[in-house]
C-alpha positions in Angstrom: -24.1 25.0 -60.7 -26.0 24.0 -57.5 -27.5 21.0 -57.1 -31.2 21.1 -56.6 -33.3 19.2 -54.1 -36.9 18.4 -53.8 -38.8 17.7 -50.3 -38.5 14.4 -50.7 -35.0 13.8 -51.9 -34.1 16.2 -49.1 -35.7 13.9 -46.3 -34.2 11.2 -48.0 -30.6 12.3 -47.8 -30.9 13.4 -43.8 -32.4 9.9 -43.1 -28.5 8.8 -44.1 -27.3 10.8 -41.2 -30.0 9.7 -38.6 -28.8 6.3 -37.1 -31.9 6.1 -34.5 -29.0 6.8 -31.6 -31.1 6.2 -28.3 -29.8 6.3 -24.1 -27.2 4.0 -23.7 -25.9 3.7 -26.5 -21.9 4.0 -27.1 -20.8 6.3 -30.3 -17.9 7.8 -31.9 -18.1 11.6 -32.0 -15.6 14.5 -33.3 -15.4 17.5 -30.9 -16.4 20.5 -32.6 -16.2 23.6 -30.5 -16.7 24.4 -26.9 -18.9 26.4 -24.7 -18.8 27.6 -21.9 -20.5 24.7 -19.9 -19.4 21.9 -22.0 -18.5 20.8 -25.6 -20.3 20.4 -28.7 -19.8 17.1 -30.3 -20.5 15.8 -34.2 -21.6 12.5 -33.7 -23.7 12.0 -37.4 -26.6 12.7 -36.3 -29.2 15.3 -37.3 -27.8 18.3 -35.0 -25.0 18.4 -33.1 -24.8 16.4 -29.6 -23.5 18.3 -26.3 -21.4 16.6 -23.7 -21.7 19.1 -20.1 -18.5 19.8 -18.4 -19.6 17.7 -15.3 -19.6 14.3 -17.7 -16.0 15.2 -19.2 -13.7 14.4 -16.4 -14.0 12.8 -12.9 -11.4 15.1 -11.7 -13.7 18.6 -11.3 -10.4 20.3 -11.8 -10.1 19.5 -14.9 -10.6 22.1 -18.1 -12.7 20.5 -21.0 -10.4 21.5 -23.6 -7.3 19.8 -22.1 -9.6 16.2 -21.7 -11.6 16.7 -25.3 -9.2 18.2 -28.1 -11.2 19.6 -30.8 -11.4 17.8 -34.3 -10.3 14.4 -32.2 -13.0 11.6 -32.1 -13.7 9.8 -28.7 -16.0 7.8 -27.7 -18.9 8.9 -25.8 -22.2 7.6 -23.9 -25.7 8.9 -24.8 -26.9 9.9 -21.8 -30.3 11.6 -22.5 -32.0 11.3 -25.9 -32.6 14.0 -27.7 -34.3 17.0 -26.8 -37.1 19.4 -28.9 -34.0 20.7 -30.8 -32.6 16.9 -31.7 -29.7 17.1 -29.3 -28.3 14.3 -27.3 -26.7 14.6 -24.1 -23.0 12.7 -24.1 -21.0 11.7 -21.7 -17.1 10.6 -22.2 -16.7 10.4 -18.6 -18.6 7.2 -18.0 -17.4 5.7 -21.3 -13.5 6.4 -19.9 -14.3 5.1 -16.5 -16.0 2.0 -18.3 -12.8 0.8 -20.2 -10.7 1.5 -16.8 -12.7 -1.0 -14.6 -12.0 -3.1 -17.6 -8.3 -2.6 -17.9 -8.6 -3.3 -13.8 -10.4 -6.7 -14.4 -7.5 -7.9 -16.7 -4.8 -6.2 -14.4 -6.8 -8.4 -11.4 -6.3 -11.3 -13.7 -2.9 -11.3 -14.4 -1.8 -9.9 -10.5 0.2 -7.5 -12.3 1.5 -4.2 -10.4 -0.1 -0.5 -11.5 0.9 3.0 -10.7 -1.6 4.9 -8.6 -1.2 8.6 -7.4 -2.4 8.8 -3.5 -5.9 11.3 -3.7 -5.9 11.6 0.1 -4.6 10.4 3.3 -7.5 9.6 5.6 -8.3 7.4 8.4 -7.4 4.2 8.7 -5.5 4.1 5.0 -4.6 6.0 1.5 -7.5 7.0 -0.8 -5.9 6.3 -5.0 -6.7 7.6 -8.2 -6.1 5.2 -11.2 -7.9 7.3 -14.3 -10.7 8.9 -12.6 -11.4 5.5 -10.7 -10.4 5.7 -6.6 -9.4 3.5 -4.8 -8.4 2.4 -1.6 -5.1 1.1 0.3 -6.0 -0.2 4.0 -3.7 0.9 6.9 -2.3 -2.8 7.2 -1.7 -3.1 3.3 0.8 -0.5 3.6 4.8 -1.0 3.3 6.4 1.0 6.1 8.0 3.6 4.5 4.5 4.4 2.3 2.9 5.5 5.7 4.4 9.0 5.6 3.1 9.9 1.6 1.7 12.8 0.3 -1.2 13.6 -1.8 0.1 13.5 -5.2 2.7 11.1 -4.5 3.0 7.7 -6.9 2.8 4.4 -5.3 3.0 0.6 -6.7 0.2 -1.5 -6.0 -1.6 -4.4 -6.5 -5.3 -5.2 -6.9 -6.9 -7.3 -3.8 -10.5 -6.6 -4.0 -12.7 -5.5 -7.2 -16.1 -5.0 -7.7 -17.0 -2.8 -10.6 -20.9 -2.8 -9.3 -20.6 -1.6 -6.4 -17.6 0.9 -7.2 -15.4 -0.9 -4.7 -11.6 -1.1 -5.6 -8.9 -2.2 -2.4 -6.0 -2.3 -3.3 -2.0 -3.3 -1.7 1.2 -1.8 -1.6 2.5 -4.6 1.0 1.7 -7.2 -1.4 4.0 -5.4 -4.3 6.6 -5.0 -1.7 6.6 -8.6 -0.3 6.1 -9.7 -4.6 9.3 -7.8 -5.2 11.4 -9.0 -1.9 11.0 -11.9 -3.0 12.0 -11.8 -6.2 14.8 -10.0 -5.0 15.9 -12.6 -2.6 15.6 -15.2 -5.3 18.3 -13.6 -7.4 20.4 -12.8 -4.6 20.7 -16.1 -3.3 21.2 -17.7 -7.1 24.2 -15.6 -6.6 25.9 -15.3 -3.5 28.3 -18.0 -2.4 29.8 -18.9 0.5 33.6 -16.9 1.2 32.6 -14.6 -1.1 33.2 -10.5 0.0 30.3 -8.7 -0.8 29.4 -5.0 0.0 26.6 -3.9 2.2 25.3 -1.3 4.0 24.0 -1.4 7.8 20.5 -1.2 8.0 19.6 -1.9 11.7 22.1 -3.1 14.7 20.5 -5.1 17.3 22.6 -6.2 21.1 23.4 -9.7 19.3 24.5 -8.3 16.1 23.8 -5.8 13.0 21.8 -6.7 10.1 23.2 -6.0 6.6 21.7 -5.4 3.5 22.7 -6.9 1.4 21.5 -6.6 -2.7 18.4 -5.9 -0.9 18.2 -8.6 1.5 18.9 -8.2 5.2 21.6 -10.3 6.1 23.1 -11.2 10.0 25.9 -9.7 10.9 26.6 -11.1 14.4 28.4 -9.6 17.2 30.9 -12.3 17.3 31.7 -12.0 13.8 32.1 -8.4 14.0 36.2 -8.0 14.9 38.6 -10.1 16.4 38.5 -7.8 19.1 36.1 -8.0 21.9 33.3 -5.9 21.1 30.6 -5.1 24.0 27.8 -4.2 22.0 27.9 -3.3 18.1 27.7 0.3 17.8 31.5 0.1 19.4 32.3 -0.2 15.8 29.1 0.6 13.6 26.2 2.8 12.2 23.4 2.6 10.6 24.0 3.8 6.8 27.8 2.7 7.1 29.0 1.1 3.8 31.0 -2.3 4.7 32.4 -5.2 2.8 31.6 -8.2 4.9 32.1 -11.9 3.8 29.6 -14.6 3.7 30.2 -17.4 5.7 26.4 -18.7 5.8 23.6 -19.8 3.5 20.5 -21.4 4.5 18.2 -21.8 1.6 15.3 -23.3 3.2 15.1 -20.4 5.9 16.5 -18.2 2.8 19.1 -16.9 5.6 21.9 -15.5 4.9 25.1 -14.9 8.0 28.0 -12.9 7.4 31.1 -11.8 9.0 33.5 -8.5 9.0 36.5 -9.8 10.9 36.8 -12.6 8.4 38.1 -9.8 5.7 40.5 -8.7 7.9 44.0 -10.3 8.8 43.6 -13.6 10.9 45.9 -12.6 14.2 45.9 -16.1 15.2 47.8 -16.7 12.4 50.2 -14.1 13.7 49.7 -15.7 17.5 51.3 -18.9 16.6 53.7 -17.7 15.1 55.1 -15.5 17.6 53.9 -17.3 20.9 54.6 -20.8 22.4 53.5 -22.1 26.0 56.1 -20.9 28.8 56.2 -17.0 27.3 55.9 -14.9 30.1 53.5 -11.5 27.8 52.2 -8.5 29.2 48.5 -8.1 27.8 45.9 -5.3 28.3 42.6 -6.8 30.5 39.5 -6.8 28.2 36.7 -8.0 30.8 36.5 -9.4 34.0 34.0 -12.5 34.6 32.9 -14.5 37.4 35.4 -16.9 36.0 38.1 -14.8 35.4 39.4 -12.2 33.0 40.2 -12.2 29.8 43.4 -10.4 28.8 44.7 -8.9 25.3 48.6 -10.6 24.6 48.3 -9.6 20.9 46.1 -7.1 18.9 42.9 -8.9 18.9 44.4 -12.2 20.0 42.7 -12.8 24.0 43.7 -15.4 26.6 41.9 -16.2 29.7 43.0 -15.9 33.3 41.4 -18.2 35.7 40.1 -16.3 38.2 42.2 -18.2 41.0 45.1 -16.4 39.9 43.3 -13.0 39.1 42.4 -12.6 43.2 46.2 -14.0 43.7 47.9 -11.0 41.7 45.3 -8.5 43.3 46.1 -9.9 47.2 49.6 -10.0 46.9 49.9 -6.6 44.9 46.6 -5.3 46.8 45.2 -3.6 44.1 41.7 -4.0 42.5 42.3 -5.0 38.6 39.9 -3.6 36.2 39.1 -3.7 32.1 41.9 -1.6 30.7 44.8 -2.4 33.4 47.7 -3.9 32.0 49.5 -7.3 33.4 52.2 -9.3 33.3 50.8 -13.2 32.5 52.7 -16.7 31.5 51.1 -18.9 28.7 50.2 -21.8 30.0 48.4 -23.9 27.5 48.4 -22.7 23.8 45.8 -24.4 21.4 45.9 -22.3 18.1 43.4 -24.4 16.3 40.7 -23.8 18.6 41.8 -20.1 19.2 42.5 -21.0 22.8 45.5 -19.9 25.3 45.0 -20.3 29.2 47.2 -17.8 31.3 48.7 -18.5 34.8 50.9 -15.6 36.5 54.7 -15.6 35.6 57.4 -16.8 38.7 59.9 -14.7 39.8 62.4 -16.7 38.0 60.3 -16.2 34.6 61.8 -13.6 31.9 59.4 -11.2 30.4 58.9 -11.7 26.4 60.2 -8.9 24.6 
């Protein structure tokens, strides 16, 4: 049996449904079908409301049905009251970008890092998209290796500058990357220890050494520390992306500096030196360099000894020869002082024996 109306009940029962919805208002809709310029959108009242295409989405690429599923509810904005056939104008657009500014606010607040996806590279800095809202990293705020990104890529950033009026959003990727060096160097150097061999790889070599990182922090590797053996310049023995264990023999908190050495995991051949030499041993040793001074000669693998350069121009006048890095020659240790890794050389008598 169907129920039966009059007039008046009937205006009484649609005045349930009309909720005097007015511009600006926020309301809770269920999508109901789509056409082909929008999507038609239950929201209670009298008629159906219509959200256009152009107030779905801030990306124009995007297809209505993907952004508003049908029978889901959203949230929407009532843009334009209703027109001569009751139907209110909606948008979910402004209501979405809305609560992201918001979420940016408390984001801002708490200096926490967000996700972006990089819109466009243009002039002077990277244009971001963060849910339909853009914004924008500055040339300066940029980590090195972000320079070079592509549309599309995903970055970590943190918020410097928002204003939701005036749709201004800067934003830093330097900031994130300086946030998480140094958290990074904070746990490094809770951990590290001086003597202790860690692993690192070379990240950048320099004329006075190499740097090393090392758990993520750059560490000095200097030239002196690179081998017992004289090295002229550190690419004699290195590469940049070479995997090495190095030792730490340096840690300076307050300039959160850490120093580190590669001979020291190697054999010690001054250990080996006094064994095997005393003062008075006539050696023949390889010449390393030649200084103003003198030159330093070779009398064990990576053990050197100086020649004073009095006796250097002695050997070359009375054998008249020129002596040069490489040449080998016969020398007599004069003074031996393992402890400070020092041996001074003269030139062996004819009534001195050569070691064996």
């Amino acid at each position: 049996m169907v129920e039966q109306y009059s007039d008046c009940d009937f205006e009484t029962l649609l005045s349930k449904y009309d909720y005097n919805f007015k511009r600006g208002d926020i309301v809770k809709g269920v999508v109901c079908a789509y056409e082909s310029d929008g999507a038609i959108v239950d929201i209670g009242s009298k008629s159906a409301a219509f959200v256009p295409s152009y107030e779905v989405s801030s990306d124009k690429k995007a297809r209505v049905e993907d952004v508003l599923q049908r029978n889901t509810e959203y949230e929407f904005l009532i843009t334009q009251d209703c027109d001569e056939n009751g139907k209110f104008t909606l948008s979910y657009k402004k209501v979405h970008l809305a609560h992201t500014w918001a979420e940016l606010e408390k984001i801002k607040e708490a200096d926490e890092t967000i996700a972006v996806v990089v819109s466009q590279i243009v002039k002077g800095g990277i244009v971001v998209d963060i849910s339909g809202v853009q914004g924008f990293i500055p040339q300066g705020q940029l980590c090195a290796r972000e320079t070079i990104c592509n549309p599309g890529d995903k970055i970590e950033v943190k918020i410097l500058t928002l204003d939701k009026s005036q749709h201004n959003l800067i934003l830093s990727n330097k900031k994130v990357f300086e946030t998480n060096m140094a958290e990074t160097r904070k746990n490094v150097f809770s951990q590290v220890e001086v003597g202790q061999v860690v692993k690192g790889e070379v990240v950048r070599i320099t004329d006075f050494g190499a740097f090393v990182n090392v758990g993520g922090v750059d560490c000095l590797l200097p030239l002196s520390q690179i081998s017992w053996k004289w090295v002229e310049h550190p690419t004699d023995l290195l590469k940049v992306g070479q995997e090495i264990n190095v030792e730490i023999i340096d840690i300076d908190h307050d300039k959160q500096r850490i120093s580190l050495s590669l001979k020291n995991t190697e054999p010690d051949p001054w250990i080996r030196a006094e064994e095997e030499l005393k003062e008075g041993d006539v050696k023949e040793g390889i010449i390393t360099r030649i200084k103003p001074f003198g030159a330093f000669v070779e009398v064990l693998p990576g053990v050197e000894a100086l020649l004073p350069q009095s006796a250097l121009v002695e050997y070359q006048n009375s054998t008249n020869s020129i002596l040069n890095a490489g040449d080998k020659i016969d020398t007599k240790i004069v003074k031996f002082n393992p402890k400070d890794k020092r041996i001074s050389l003269g030139l062996p008598s004819v009534s001195d024996t050569p070691g064996e």
